[in-house]
N, C-alpha and C positions, 0 to 999 in steps of 0.2 A: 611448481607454482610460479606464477610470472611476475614480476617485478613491474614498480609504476613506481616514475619520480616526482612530484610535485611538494607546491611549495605549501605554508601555515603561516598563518602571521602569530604572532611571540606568543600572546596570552593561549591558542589553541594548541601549539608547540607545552607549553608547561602543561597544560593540561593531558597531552599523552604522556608525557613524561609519569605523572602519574601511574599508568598505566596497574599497576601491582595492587594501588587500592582500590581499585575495581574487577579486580579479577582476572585482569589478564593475565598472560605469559608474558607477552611484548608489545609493543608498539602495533605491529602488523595485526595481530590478531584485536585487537581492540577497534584499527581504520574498517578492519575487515568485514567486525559486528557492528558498524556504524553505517558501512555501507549497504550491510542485508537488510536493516533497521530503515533505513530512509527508502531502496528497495519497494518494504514491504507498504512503508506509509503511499509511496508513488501508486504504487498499483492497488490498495484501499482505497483510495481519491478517486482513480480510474473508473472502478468498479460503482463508486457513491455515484459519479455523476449519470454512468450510463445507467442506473437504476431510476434518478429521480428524472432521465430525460425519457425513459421507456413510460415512466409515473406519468409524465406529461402528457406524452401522446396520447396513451391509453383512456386518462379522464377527457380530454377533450375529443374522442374518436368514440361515440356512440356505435358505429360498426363494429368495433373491437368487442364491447362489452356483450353486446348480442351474440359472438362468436363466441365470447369468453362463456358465459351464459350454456349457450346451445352446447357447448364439448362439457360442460363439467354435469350436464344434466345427467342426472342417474349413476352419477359415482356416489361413492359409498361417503359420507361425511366424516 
């Protein structure tokens, strides 16, 4: 596993320290699930925006909807 230095300021320093009533083992594994945590919210976001920007185009692009229209015609509901 590789190693990273950086700094905390005091009050987020005490709060790893806690690390034990939260379930961790140590320090590292607790930065660890913090950073797969934010991770995962970064690429939720990612994901929201390009949905409500495909949302965009789609309601204002009448071509779209007729394409959308004409492929779904006669699939099974």
């Amino acid at each position: 596993m590789l190693q990273a230095k950086f700094s905390v300021k005091e009050e987020q320093a005490s709060f790893l320290n806690n690390y034990k009533e939260y379930g961790f083992k140590d320090k590292s594994s607790m930065i660890r699930a913090a950073i797969n945590h934010l991770k995962k919210e970064f690429e939720f976001e990612r994901l929201e925006k390009s949905a409500d920007l495909y949302s965009e185009i789609y309601s204002e692009e009448e071509d779209l909807k007729e394409l959308t229209e004409t492929a779904a015609t006669g699939w099974p509901e």
